[in-house]
N, C-alpha and C positions, 0 to 999 in steps of 0.2 A: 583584865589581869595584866599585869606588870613583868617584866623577863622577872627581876628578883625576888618576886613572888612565886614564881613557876619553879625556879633553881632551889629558892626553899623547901618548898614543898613537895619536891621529887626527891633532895637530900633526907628531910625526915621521914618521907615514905620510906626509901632504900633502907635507912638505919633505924627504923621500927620493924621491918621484916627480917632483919638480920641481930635485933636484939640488943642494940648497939646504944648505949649512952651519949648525951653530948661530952662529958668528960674522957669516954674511952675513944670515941674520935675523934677528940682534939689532942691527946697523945697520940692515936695512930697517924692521924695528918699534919701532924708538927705546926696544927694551927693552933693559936690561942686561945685559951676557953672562953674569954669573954669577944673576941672577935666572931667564932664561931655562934658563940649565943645569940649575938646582935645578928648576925644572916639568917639563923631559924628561927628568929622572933620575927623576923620583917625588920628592926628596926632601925638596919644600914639600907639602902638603895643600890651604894657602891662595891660592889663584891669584883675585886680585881683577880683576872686570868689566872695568876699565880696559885691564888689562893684555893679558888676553886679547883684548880688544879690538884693541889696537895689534897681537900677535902675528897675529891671524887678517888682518888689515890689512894686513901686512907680510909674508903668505902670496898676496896679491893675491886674496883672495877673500871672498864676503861669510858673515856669520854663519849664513844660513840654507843656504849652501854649505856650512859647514861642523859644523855640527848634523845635516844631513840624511844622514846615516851610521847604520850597520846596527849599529853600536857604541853609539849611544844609545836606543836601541830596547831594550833590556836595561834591567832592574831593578837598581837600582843601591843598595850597602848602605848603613846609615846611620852 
């Protein structure tokens, strides 16, 4: 597995437990909707600090909330 793959996939986790749209998290994290689409489709690689920043922000939780997952505990390929 892939870091960008792991960050996707804990972001859609988070925001299907919480009921959360891609359109209403990308008004809550003042990210774009189609930049946001492209990271929980997979089909960016490059997901910049920033951004993810605003997205986890806009998930109403903090960084080390959302790092501290069994998903990144895994080896992750280069």
């Amino acid at each position: 597995m892939y870091m960008h793959e792991a960050v996707s996939d804990r972001i859609n986790e988070i925001r299907k437990e919480n009921n959360v749209s891609i359109r209403r998290l990308s008004s809550l994290s003042k990210v774009p909707y189609s930049t946001l689409y492209a990271i929980l489709t997979k089909k960016t690689k490059a997901i910049k600090i920033a951004t993810l920043g605003n997205i986890i922000c806009g998930l109403g939780i903090s960084p080390q909330e959302f790092f501290t997952d069994s998903i990144f505990a895994k080896k992750f390929e280069d």
